[in-house]
N, C-alpha and C positions, 0 to 999 in steps of 0.2 A: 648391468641393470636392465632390466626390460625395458620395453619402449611403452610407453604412457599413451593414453589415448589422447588425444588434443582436447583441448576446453572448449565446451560447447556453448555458445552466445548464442541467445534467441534474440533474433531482429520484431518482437511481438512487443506492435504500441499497444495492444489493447485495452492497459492499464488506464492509459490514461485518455485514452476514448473512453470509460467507462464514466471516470471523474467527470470529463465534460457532459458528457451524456444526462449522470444525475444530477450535476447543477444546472442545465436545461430544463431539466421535466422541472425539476422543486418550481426553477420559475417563474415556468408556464402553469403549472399544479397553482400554486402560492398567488399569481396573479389571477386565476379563475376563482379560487379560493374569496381570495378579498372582493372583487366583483361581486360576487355573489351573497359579501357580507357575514360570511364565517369567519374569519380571521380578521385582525386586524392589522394595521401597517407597521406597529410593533413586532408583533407574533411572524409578520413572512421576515423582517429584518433578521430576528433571531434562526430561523429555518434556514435561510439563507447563508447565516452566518455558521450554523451549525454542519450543512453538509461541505459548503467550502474550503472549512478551517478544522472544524475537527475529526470528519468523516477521514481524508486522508492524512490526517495526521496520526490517527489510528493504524491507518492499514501501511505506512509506512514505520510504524513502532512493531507490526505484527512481522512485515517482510524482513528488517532487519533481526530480529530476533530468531526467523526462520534461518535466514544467510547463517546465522552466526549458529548455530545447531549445526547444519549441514558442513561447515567448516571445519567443527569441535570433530563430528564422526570423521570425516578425509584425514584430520591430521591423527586422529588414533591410530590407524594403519599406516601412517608413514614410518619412512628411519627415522630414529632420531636426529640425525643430522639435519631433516632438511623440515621437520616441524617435530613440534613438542606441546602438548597439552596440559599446563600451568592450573593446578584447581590452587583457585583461592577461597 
């Protein structure tokens, strides 16, 4: 059998440097916002509640779905013995 390349792990946080990042600005954004009497204490609860909860719950339904593509192709080129690609 040939020799395989070894698996490459990237040591990159910057995922979730980014998540922090935009739940920071929303709110610093969100409390100038209401200062300033544009929004209300409702409306930033809901923003708030929106980029914390469902912004990465999105890009974590996108990445798995990527993982899981990128896996279907690897295991097309394997032997059969050592993966197999099951359409249901």
């Amino acid at each position: 059998m040939a020799e395989q390349p070894p698996i490459i792990v990237t040591d990159n946080t910057l995922e979730g440097q980014i998540g922090t990042l935009a739940r920071y600005l929303v709110a610093a954004a969100g409390a100038f916002a209401l200062g300033k009497g544009w929004i209300d204490d409702e409306t930033l609860q809901a923003l708030t509640a929106l980029v914390t909860v469902a912004a990465p719950m999105a890009w974590g339904i996108y990445r798995t779905y990527t993982a899981k593509q990128k896996l279907i192709a690897t295991a097309q080129f394997a032997p059969n013995d050592v993966a197999q690609v099951v359409h249901k």
